[in-house]
Structure formats: structure tokens, C-alpha cells
N, C-alpha and C positions, 0 to 999 in steps of 0.2 A: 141355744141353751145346752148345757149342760146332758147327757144323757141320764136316765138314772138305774144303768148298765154300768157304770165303770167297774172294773174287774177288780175282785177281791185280789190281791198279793197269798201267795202260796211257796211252800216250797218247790225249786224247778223241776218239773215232770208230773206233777201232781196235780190233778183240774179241783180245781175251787169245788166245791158245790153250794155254797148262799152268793147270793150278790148282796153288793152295797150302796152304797148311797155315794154319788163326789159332794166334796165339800161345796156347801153353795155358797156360791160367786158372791164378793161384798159386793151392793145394790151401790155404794156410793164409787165404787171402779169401774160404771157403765158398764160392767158384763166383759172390762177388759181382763187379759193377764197380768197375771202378780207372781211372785215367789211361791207364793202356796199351790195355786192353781197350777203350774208347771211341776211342783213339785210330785202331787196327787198323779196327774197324766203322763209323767215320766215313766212312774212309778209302774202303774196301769200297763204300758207299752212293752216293759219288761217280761213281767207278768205273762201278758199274754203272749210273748216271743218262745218263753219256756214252754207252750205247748204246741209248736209249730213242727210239723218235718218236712224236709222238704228231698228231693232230688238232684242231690249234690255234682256236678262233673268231675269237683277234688273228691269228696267225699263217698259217693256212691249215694244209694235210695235211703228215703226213710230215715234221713239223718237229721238230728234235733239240731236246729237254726242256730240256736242260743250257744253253743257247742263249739261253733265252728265259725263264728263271728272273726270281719278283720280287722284290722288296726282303722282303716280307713271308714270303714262300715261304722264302726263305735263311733269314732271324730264326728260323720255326716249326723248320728241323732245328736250327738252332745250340741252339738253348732244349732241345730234346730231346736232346739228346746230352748237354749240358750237365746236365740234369736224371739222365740216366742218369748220369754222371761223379761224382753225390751219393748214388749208388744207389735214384732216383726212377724209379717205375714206370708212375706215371699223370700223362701231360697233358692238360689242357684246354683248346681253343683258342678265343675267343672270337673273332668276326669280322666286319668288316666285308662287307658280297654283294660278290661277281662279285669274289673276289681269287684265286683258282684253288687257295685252301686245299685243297678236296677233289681237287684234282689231283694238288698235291706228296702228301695223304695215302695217297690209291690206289697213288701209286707206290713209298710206303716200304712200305706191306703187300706189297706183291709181294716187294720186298726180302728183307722180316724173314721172311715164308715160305720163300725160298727161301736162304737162309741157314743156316735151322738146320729141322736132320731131327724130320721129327715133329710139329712146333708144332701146336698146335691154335688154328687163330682164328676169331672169329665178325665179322661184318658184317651193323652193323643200320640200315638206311633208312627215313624214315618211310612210307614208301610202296611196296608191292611193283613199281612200275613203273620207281620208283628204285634200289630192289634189283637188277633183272634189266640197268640199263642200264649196273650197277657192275661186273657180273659181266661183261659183253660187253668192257666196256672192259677187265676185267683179263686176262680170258682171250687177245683180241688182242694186248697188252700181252708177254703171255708169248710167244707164238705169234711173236711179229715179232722177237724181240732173235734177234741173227746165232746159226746152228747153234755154231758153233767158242767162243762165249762159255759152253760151259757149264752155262748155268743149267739146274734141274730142269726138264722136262715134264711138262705137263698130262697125267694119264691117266686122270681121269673129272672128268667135268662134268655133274652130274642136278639134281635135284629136291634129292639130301643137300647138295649144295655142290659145291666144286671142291675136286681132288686132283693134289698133287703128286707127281714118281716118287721124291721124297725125304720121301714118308710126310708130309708136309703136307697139313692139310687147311685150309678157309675154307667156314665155314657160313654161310649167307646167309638172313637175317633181315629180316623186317618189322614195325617196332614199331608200329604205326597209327599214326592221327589221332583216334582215341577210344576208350573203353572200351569192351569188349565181356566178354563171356562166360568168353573163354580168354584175358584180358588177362594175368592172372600165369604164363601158359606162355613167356612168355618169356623164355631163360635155362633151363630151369629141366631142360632133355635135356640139357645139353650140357655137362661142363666146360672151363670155356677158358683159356690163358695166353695169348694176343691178341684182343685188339677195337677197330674202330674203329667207333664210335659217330657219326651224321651228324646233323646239324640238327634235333637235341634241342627245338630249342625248339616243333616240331609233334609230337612225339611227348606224346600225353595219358593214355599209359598208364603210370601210376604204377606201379601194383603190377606191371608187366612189367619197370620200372627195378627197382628193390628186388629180381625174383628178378634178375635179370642180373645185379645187382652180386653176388649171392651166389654165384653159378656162377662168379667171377673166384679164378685160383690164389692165392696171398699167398706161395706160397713158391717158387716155380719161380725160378732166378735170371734167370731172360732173358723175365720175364713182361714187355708193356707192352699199356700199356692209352690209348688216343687217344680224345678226347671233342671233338668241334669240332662248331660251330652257328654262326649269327645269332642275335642276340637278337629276343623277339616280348614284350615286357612280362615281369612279373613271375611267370614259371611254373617248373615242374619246372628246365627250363635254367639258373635263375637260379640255385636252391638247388644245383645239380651246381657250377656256377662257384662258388659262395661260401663250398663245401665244399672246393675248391682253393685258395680267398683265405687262409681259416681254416686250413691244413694243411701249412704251408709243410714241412715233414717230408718229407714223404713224397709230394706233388703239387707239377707246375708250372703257372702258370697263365701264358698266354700271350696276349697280346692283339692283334689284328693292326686296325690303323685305317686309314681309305681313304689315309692317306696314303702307304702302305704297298707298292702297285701305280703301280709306275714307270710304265708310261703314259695314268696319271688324271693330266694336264695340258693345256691350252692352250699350243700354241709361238704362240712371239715369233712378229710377223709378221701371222699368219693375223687374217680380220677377227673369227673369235670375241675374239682376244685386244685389240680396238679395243673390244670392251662390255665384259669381263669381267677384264680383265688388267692396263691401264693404272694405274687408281685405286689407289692405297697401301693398305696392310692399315688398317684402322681400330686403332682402339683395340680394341674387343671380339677380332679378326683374332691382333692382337699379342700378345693375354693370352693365346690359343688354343694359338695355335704356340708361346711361353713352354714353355706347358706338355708339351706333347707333346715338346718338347726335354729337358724335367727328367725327365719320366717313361721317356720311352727312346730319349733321345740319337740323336733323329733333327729333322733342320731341313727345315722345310717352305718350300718356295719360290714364290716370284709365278706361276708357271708353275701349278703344283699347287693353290695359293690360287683360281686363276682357275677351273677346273673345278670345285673346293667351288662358287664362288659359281653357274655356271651350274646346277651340280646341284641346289641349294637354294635359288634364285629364279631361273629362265630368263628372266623379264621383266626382271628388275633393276627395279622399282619399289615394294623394297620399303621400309618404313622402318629407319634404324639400329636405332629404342628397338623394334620393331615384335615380337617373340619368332619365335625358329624354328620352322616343325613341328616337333612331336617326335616323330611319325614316321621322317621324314626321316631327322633326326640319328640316328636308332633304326638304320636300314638304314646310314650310311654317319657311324660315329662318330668324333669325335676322340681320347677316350680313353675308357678302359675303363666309367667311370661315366656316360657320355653316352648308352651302347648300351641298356639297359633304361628305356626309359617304361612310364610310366602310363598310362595313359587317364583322360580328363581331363584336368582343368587342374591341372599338379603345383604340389604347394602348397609347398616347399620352393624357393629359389631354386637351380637347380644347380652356379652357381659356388663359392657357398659353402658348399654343401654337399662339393666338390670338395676347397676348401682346407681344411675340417677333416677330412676326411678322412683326407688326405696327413698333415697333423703328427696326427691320434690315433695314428697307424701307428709312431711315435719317441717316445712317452711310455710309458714304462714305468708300469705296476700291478705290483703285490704281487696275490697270486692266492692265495684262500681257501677253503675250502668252509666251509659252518654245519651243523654238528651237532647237534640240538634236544634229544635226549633225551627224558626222560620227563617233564621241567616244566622250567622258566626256570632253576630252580638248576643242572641237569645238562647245561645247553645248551652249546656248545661251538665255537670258530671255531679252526681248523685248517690252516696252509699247504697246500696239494692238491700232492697227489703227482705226478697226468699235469695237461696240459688238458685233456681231457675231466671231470674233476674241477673244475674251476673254476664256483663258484658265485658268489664275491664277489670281485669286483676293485675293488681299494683305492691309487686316483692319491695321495692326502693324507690322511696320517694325522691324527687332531684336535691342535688348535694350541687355547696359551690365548688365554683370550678373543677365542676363534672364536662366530660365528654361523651357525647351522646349523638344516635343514629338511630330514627323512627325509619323505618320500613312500613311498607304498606303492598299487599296483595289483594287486588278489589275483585268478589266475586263474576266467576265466569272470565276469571283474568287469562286466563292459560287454558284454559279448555270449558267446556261444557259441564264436567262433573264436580267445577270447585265454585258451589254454591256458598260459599262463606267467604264475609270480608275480612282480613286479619292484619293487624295493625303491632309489629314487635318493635319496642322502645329495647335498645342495647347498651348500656353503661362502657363505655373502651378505656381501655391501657394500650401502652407500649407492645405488655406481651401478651392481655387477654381481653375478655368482653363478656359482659356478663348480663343474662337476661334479669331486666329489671320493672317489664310492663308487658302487659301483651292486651290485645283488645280483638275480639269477634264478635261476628253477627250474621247472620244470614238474611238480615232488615235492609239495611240499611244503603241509601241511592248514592248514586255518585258523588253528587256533592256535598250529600251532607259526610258521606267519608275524607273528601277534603277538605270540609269543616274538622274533623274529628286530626286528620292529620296538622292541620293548625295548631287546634289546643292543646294536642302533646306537644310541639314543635313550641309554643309559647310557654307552656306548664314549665317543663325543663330545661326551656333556656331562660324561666325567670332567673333562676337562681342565682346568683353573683358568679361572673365571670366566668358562665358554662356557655357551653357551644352544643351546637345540634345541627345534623345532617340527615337531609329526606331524603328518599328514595323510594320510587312505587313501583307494580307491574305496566308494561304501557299497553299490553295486550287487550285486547276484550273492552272493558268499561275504564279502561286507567288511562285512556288518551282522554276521555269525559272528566276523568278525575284529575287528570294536569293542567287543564282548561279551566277548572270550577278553583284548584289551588291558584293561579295565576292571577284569574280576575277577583280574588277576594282580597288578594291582595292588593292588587289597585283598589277596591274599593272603598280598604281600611287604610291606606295611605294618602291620596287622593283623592276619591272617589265621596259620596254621599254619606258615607256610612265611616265617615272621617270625624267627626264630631259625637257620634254615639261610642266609637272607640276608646275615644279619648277618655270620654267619661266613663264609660268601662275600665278603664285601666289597659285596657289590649292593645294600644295602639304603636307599642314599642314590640310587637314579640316578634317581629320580621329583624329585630339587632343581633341577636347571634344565632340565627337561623342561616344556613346555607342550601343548595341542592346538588345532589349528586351528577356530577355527569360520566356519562359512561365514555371510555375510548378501548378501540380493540387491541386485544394484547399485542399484536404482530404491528401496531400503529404507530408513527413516528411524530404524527401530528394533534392536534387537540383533540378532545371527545369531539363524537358528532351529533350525539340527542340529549337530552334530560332525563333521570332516570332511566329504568332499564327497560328493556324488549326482548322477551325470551323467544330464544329459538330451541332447535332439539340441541345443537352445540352448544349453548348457553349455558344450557339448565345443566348440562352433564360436569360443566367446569364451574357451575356456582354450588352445584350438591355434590361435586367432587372436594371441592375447598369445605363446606361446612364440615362433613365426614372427618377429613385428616384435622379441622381444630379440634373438633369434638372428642376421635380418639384420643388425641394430645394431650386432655384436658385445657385446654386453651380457650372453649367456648363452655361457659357452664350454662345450661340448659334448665330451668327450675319452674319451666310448666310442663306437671303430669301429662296434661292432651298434646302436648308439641310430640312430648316422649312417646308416647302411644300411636300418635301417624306414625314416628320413624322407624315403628314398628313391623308398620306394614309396605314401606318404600323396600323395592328390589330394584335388580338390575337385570333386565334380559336384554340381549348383544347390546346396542348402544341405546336402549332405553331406559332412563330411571324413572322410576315412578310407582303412586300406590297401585294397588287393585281397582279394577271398575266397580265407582257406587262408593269409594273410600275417598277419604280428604287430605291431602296435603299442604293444607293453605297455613298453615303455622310453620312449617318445613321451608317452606317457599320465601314467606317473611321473615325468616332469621337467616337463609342462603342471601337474600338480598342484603341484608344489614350487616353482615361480616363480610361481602363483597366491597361494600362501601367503606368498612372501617380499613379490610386489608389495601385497596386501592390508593384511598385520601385522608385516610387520618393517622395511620400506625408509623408511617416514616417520620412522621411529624412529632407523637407524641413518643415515639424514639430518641427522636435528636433532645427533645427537651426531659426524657431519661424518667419519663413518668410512669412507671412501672405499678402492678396492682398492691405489690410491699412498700412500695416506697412512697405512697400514695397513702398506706395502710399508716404509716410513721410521722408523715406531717400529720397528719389529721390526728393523731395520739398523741401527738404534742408533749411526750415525752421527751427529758434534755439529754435523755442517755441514746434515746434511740436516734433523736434528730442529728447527735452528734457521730451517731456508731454512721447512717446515712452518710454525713460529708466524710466521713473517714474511707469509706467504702466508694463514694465519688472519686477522691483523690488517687486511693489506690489503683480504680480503671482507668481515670486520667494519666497516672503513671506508666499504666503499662501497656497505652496506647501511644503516648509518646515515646517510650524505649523503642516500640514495636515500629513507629514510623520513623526512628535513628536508624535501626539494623536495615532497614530496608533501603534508607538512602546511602548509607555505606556500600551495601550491596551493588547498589548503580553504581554510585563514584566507581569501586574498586574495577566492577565493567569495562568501564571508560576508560581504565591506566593507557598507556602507549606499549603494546606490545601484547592487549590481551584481545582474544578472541573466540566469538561468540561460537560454538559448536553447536 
């Protein structure tokens, strides 16, 4: 409920002396949020920031909050309110260091405690020395705002936390820096409708996150839940943000980049800004700030530009083409995808992995689940009811006379950490390939995955005169899964289950289905297995090749989580691969699938000049464009045939009597 505390509005510096009443909640919006209500408490939050001072390290003591607010601090309440105005309960705040995130957060908790009677919150640190410096701070915090404003009193500060004389409590929490003994106690006393969670990304205790999240209310209307860090690589912090990214429902994800803290700049003038400031933004500079304008309509200026640069080379002698830390860029990012490195040398280039990104995010899938049943006859593909149901997402449905490549990575294929089965359907050309299907699960048994590899394999080669090429991992579970492909197929061809086919309609989809077979490149003679078998030289020449298409734009990539593993894929001396406890199994299934198109289908759909344009022009069925096509045929015809006259001249001339070869 509602407190009936909420803070009269005054002019800034000036303490209220009456209280008021919050509007009360319409009884027909279950006690949720609405426009009014966020507007009321927005309002309230201001209010009471105007009598806040705190102990500034820019500013020095005693300095009014309100005063000294940043650019990034403002964005993190607006996004919050904003998010409560959608009736969003949890935000996450991703961040750049040293932007006084944890500042503005300390002082909305005081707030939301003392706003409404009762609340129960928790505050968790990674460290209990952080813990106890949170608590001093809040406790002052209370202590100083003027007598005559009202707010609730401190009336116990222990060991259990601190208490307000409006039955609020804040329990004070330490998540560590590693696992220990009593790691899942965390959370697990206490039920809570507030928490602010601090700098996740040292917290190493798993199993203390999982009880915490389960100790959080789901149905209080005035629960909120704050989650803010720096990013440190690919850990626990990363999956809490990307369960934000994924959830647009019901989380905000908020991102705050160094450009974000009004005074990270160089002024005009000064002699830093004679090293650091004069020179124009490069090209790489331009594409930067481009972007962070498109993402959140902020322009970054020469000023601001000029403190990037001292922050990220102080000598200024570095080269343009020369690559950043990515350390660095880790502590002080431009945009969201820039904050999480690897260790290592990332093997993905991050611009482009940036800009696919951005458009996977605007292409729409059709969303599936696979049903297997009890054999291939009774298997079943299904619109999914929630997201969380989402097993098979489908960009393009099959087209005739399409050419197509289903890959298959079955969990535990390749090591012990790639718990997920992943299934990439590839659309090829002559000069490209494009993701058109992709399917995962962390369910599902061997053979019902060789079931699942069927019915794409029949899905897309129903279509009029399309073709389809399989390929799996043979490692781990995928010699079970080339086994279960095999005999299904005898057993829909021949086999018992020859007659239920038929009447299914399924009993043709082995007609333009083929399988890959692998041969080694140094090989002179036939492949020697089905499908492939990774070794550590394998995978370094099959995620070498995916890499240079993907640079090239040659492979369009248009699933966000494909994009997101190759995020986290590095390279240390001759190993590629994610982080321990990360997945690559999307990575893995489209390294396979464009191994197989580059191998046995691209010379072919070469020779017969089936390009992703010229593809684009029969099927538009246009008379200007079909004819502009044979005009443009004729003209390579031509000057393939001049090109093979000069060259047989060249021999002839060779050959005269009297010439010789040097």
C-alpha cells in the first residue's frame, strides 16, 4: 500500500512542513501502476532529493545532490519510472565505473523505504566492508535531512539491519567473492519486496543468486527490484543482464556509458586539450558516436571525445589500425555490447558483431516448439504458446527451388559444457547463405533430435525442386544421433512404419535430402565418414571459415543468441572457444552448415550462376529485371570467352618455332 507519508513538493532547499495524502490507487487496477501513480511518486522522489547533501569526491562535503546530478544518474530514474509506468518491477543497470550509479541508487532506497510502511528490503554487497560503508552512508543520509521534513526515523541499526519508525526494514547483505560452504544462504531468511543488488559482476556465488531471486515477492504491487554493476567478462552478471535483454515484459535494462557523466571532458583551452582535443574524430571516432546517438539519443562532443582519448592512450602514440584494450573499453564503454570482454583475443570483430545485432532485434521469427512423440510419424511442430516455449524459430519459410543445409550440434557434442542441442537450417547461394531456421533445447534425446533433423530435412525439401544437405557433430551423442537418422530412414522406406508414412504424407522427404560427407583438405581421395568429427584442428578451420564469411558479409546471421555466444568465443594460442560455463552450440551449428555449403554446394550453385541477386530477379518476375539478368549473363559470357581467346593465343604464340621459354 500506498504510504500516507508521501512528500509534499516544495521549492528546492526548503523542507515541507505538512504532509499529504498519495492519491489513492484505482481499486479496479489491483493496486498496480498507472500514469498517475508514477506520476505522484516521481514527483515525491524529486522532492525529497532537494533536501539531500551528501559528501561529494567532485564536489567536496555538504553538497546538495540535486545540484550536482549526471546526465546518466537523471536517464537511470527516468528508465525506472518509466519501467514502473509499464508496471516493470525489475531493473538492471549496466555501467560504466566512477558514474555515481551507486549513489543516485543509495538514495532512491532511502526513498522507497521511507515512502511506504512496512517494506521489506534487502541490500546485497560484494563485500561485507562494502556492505557496512552502505549502511553508514544510509544511515547519515537519514540522520541529516531537516527535522520539519518528516521523513521516518532510524529506530534500530544492528547486526539485523536498519529500521525505520514506519515499520521498514533493510537487511544488509554480503554476497562474497567466492563460494563457500553457506553460499545458498543467501536470500534464503528473509522475504523481500525491495533489493538493491551492487556490482554483480564479483559476486561468485551462484547458488546465493538463485536463492535470492527466489526469496523476491512477484506479487506485492509496489515490489522493485534494482540490479546494477560494471561488467568483469563473461559471468553470472552477464547472464542477470541478458535475462533483462530477453524479457522485455517485465524487466528494464538500462545502460549507462562513460559518456554519460557530464564532467568526463577536456575544456577548450586547457593544455590537455592541445594533445587530446584539437585533432577531429577519426573515422573509427565518427562510427562510435553515430552509434551511441542511434542507441540513446545522446551526442557526444570534442570535449568528451578528448577525455575518451586521454583515458585510452595517455601517450597518444598509438596506431589508428592498432585495436583497443579490451579491458579498457570493458571499465569505460560506449555501448552496451562493448562492456563484456573476453579474455583473449576476441575472435569476432565487435563492430560487426554490433551491427547485427541491432537489425536481428527488427526481424521478426515465427516461434515454434517440436513435439517428438513416440517416433517420426507422431512428431509434431507447434506455434508456442509463452516465450519461454520457444524452441524453433523460423526467419523463412522454404521457397521453391531453395537450397538448403540443416546442421545439427547434439548436446555434450564437443565437450561437456555444451549442454544444448542446436539445429541451424541455412538458405545458400553461389555467393552467400543465409540463416533461415534455427532450433535448441537442452531436452531433447538423441533420437528424437534425429527425428527433429528429419522434419526440417522434409519441411524444406517439400517445397518444389529445393534440395537439403545434413550435417551433425559425430562427437559425444551424435554417433547415437547418426544411428537413430539411418534406421528411421529404413524404417520409413522399408521398414514397418512404411505404411503409416505414406498416409502421413512423409514418405517421400528422403527425395531431395542428401548427407554430407566430410574429406580432408590435404585428401586426394573420397570423404572417409558422414558428417563431421571435430578435433581441436577442426574446429579452428571451421570457426576460422565462419569468421572471414561473416566479416565479408557473406553469412547473414539473424539470431540475436547466435550473435551473443560469438560474443563470448576468443582465441588463446590455438584455442577457440567460449568461457567455462558459456555455450557455443549456435556457433558451432552454423560453422558446420557453411562448411558444408563452402565444400558441396557453392561450386555447383556457381556453375549454374545462382547468385543471392539474381535469385532476388527471377522470383520478382520483373521483364525489365529478368531481361537486365540475361543481358548481364551474356555480357560475363563474353568476356569469359575473349578472356579464354587471349589466353589461347598466348600458348599458340609460345609455341611459334624459334620462341623460347625464359
Amino acid at each position: 500500500m500506498l504510504s500516507k507519508r508521501v512528500l509534499t513538493p516544495s521549492r528546492p532547499g526548503v523542507a515541507s512542513r505538512r504532509k499529504i495524502r498519495a492519491p489513492e490507487p484505482d481499486p479496479e487496477l489491483n493496486l498496480g501502476w498507472n500514469p498517475q501513480k508514477v506520476a505522484a511518486f516521481e514527483k515525491a522522489f524529486w522532492e525529497f532529493a532537494s533536501h539531500v547533501r551528501i559528501n561529494s569526491k567532485e564536489k567536496g562535503g555538504n553538497y546538495p545532490i540535486i545540484r550536482g546530478l549526471y546526465e546518466g544518474q537523471k536517464r537511470f530514474i527516468r528508465a525506472l519510472f518509466n519501467g514502473l509506468a509499464e508496471d516493470k518491477h525489475v531493473i538492471k543497470c549496466l555501467k560504466s565505473r566512477q558514474l555515481g550509479m551507486s549513489t543516485i541508487v543509495e538514495l532512491f532506497t532511502v526513498f522507497w523505504l521511507g515512502i511506504h510502511d512496512g517494506m521489506l528490503g534487502g541490500l546485497v554487497f560484494d563485500t561485507g566492508p562494502h556492505t557496512a560503508g552502505a549502511r553508514n552512508r544510509i544511515k547519515n543520509l537519514i540522520d541529516n535531512l531537516p527535522a520539519n521534513y518528516k521523513f521516518p526515523k532510524v529506530v534500530a541499526n544492528n547486526r539485523d539491519g536498519l529500521s525505520l519508525s514506519n515499520q521498514s526494514r533493510l537487511i544488509f547483505m554480503s554476497a562474497g567473492v567466492r563460494e563457500t560452504s553457506s553460499s545458498g544462504t543467501l536470500g534464503r531468511s528473509e522475504g523481500l519486496n525491495f533489493l538493491w543488488g551492487s556490482e554483480i559482476c564479483s559476486w561468485v556465488n551462484t547458488e546465493g543468486i538463485t536463492a535470492l531471486k527466489n526469496s523476491l515477492s512477484d506479487n506485492y504491487p509496489d515490489r522493485l527490484y534494482i540490479w546494477e554493476s560494471t561488467a568483469r567478462g563473461f559471468n553470472s552478471w552477464h547472464d542477470i543482464w541478458m535475462e533483462a535483454k530477453g524479457n522485455e515484459i517485465e524487466e528494464v535494462a538500462y545502460f549507462a556509458g562513460w559518456w554519460s557523466k557530464d564532467d568526463q571532458r577536456i575544456l577548450r583551452g586547457t593544455p590537455q586539450w592541445k594533445v587530446y582535443g584539437i585533432e577531429p574524430p577519426s573515422e573509427a571516432e565518427l562510427r562510435r558516436m553515430r552509434h551511441v546517438k542511434e542507441l540513446y539519443d545522446f551526442e557526444i562532443d570534442q570535449e568528451q571525445l578528448a577525455w575518451y582519448r586521454r583515458y585510452i592512450d595517455p601517450s597518444r602514440d598509438r596506431d589508428d589500425d592498432e585495436p583497443e584494450d579490451g579491458y579498457a573499453i570493458q571499465d569505460q564503454p560506449w555501448v552496451e555490447d562493448d562492456a563484456f570482454q573476453q579474455s583473449g583475443s576476441p575472435f569476432f570483430r565487435a563492430d560487426k558483431l554490433t551491427v547485427a545485432s541491432q537489425a536481428s532485434k527488427s526481424i521478426k521469427y515465427k516461434p515454434y516448439r517440436f513435439w517428438p512423440g513416440d517416433s517420426i510419424i507422431s512428431c509434431d511442430i507447434q506455434p508456442s504458446r509463452t516465450w519461454k516455449e520457444v524452441e524453433l524459430k523460423v526467419w523463412e519459410e522454404p521457397v521453391s527451388e531453395g537450397c538448403y543445409v540443416v546442421a545439427g550440434d547434439p548436446a555434450y557434442g564437443r565437450n561437456e559444457f555444451n549442454n544444448n542441442s542446436c539445429a541451424q537450417v541455412l538458405r545458400c547461394y553461389a555467393d552467400a547463405v543465409e540463416q533461415v531456421a534455427e532450433y535448441t533445447s537442452a531436452i531433447i534425446e538423441p533420437q528424437q533430435f534425429a527425428w527433429l533433423l528429419w522434419t526440417l530435412v522434409g519441411w524444406y525439401g517439400s517445397a518444389h525442386q529445393s534440395q537439403v544437405m545434413t550435417t551433425c557433430e559425430l562427437n559425444g551423442s551424435g554417433e547415437e544421433v547418426l544411428r537413430q537418422y539411418n534406421i528411421t530412414r529404413a524404417l520409413l522406406r522399408d521398414g514397418y512404419l512404411r505404411t503409416a508414412a505414406r498416409e502421413a504424407g512423409i514418405n517421400n522427404i528422403f527425395h531431395n535430402g542428401k548427407m554430407y560427407v566430410y574429406s580432408r583438405s590435404d585428401s586426394i581421395s573420397t570423404g572417409h565418414n558422414f558428417w563431421w568429427k571435430t578435433s581441436s584442428q577442426l574446429k579452428v578451420q571451421m570457426m576460422d571459415g565462419l569468421r572471414g564469411y561473416f566479416h565479408n558479409d557473406v553469412v547473414t546471421i539473424r539470431s540475436y543468441d547466435a550473435l551473443e555466444e560469438m560474443k563470448t568465443i576468443a582465441r588463446e594460442g590455438d584455442k577457440i572457444a567460449a568461457p567455462s560455463g558459456k555455450r557455443d552450440d549456435r556457433n558451432s551449428g552454423l560453422a558446420f552448415g557453411v562448411r558444408a555449403w563452402e565444400e558441396h554446394l557453392r561450386r555447383h550453385l556457381a556453375r549454374a550462376n545462382r547468385t543471392r541477386e539474381a535469385d532476388r530477379i527471377r522470383r520478382a518476375g520483373s521483364a525489365v529485371d529478368v531481361m537486365a539478368l540475361f543481358q548481364k549473363n551474356l555480357l560475363e559470357d563474353m568476356f569469359k570467352r575473349k578472356a579464354a581467346g587471349r589466353q589461347a593465343a598466348r600458348i599458340a604464340s609460345m609455341q611459334r618455332p624459334g620462341f623460347r621459354m625464359r
